[in-house]
C-alpha positions in Angstrom: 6.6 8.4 20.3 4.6 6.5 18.0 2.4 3.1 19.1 1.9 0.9 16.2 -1.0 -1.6 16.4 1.3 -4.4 16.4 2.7 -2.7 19.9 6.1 -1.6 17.9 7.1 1.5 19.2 8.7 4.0 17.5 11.1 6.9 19.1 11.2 10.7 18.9 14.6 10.3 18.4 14.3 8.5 14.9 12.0 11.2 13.2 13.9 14.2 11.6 11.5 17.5 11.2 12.4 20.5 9.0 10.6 23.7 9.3 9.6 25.3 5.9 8.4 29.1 5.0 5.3 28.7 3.0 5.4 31.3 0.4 2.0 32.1 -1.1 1.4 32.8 -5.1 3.5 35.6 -6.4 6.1 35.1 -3.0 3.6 37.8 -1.0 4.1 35.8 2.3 7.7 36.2 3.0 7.9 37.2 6.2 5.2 34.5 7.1 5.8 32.4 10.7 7.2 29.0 9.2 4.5 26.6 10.0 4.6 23.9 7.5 7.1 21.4 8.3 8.1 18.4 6.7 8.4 14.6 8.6 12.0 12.6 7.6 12.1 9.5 8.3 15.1 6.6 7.2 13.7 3.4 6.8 17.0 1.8 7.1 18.4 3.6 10.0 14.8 2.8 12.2 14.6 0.3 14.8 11.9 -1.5 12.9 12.4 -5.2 12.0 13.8 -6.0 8.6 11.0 -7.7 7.1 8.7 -4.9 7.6 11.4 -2.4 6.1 11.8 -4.6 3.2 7.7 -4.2 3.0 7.7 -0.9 3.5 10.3 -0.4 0.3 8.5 -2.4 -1.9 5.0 -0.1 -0.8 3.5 1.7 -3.9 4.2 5.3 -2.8 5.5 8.0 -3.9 6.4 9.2 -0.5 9.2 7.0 -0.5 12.5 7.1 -2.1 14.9 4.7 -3.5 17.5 5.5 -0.8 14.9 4.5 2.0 13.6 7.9 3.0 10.0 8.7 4.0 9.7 12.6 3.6 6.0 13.5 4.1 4.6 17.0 3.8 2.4 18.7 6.2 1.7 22.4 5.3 -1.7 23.3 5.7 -2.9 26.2 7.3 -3.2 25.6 10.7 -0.4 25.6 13.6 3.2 24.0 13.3 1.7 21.7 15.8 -1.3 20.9 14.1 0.8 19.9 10.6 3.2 17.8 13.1 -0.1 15.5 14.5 -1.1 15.4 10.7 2.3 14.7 9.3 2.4 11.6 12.3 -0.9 10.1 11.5 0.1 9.8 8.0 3.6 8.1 9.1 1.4 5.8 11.2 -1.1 5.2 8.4 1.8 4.0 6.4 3.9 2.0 8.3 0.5 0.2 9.7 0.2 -0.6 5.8 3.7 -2.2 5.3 2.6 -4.1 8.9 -0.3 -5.9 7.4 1.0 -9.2 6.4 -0.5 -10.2 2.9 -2.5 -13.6 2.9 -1.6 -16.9 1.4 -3.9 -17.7 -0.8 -3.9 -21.9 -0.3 -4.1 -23.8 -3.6 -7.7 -24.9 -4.2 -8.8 -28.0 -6.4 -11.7 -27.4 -7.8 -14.7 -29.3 -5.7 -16.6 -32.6 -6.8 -19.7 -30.4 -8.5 -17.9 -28.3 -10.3 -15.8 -30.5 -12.3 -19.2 -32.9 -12.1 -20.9 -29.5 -13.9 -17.4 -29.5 -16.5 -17.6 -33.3 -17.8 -21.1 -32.9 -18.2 -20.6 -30.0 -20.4 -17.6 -31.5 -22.8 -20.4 -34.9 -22.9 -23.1 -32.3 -24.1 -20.8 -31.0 -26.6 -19.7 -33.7 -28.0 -23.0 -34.9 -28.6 -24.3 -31.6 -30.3 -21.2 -32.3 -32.5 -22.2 -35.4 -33.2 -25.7 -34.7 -34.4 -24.1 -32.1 -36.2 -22.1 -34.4 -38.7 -23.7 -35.4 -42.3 -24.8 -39.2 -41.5 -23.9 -41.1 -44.7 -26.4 -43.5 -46.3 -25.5 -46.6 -48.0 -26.8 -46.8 -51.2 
C-alpha cells in the first residue's frame, strides 16, 4: 500500500506487476531468474479523485499513455524485490507531482514607485525630444 503525503492511500490491489526476462547483449542470458518487473498502473480505474487524475494526464511524461496507463520500468540489477521498492518510489514520486496544486498567481498592479519611475521617464523623453528639434528663427 502506498501513503501519499496528502494521506491518500493507495491499495495493492490497484497495481498490476509483470515479471520480465532480462536478456543481456547478443540474448546470452536466457535462462536468467526474471528479475526485472514492470509496475501498471490505470489512472482511470484508481480510487484517486478525479481532479488529481485529470492532473496526472495532463503531467509531461512519457511514462504515461494516452489511454491512462502508468507502465514504469524497474530492471536493474539487483533482486525482484529491490526493482519492486524502486519501481514504487517512482509511482510515489509521480503521483506526489500531479498532487501538488499549481499556485494562482494574483493579478498585480504595478505599485505607486514604479509607475512614479515610468512617467518620469516618458517626461525625460519628451524633453530630450524637444531639445532635439531645429528651433526656427524669425528673420
Amino acid at each position: 500500500m502506498i501513503t501519499l503525503s496528502s494521506g491518500w492511500k493507495l491499495k495493492e490491489s490497484e497495481l498490476a506487476w509483470q515479471a520480465v526476462r532480462s536478456q543481456g547483449a547478443g540474448g546470452q542470458n536466457v535462462n536468467k531468474v526474471a528479475t526485472a518487473v514492470h509496475l501498471r498502473f490505470d489512472i482511470f480505474a484508481s480510487s484517486l479523485p478525479e481532479s488529481i487524475k485529470l492532473r496526472l494526464m495532463s503531467l509531461p511524461d512519457n511514462r504515461i499513455t494516452k489511454d491512462g496507463q502508468i507502465v514504469i520500468k524497474a530492471q536493474s540489477q539487483r533482486t525482484q524485490d529491490a526493482n519492486r521498492r524502486d519501481a514504487l518510489q517512482r509511482l510515489q514520486q509521480l503521483l506526489e507531482a500531479a498532487w501538488v496544486r499549481p499556485k494562482k498567481r494574483l493579478a498585480t498592479r504595478p505599485t505607486k514607485s514604479a509607475r512614479r519611475k515610468r512617467m518620469d521617464k516618458k517626461r525625460q523623453r519628451g524633453e530630450t525630444k524637444a531639445l532635439r528639434k531645429p528651433v526656427k528663427l524669425d528673420d
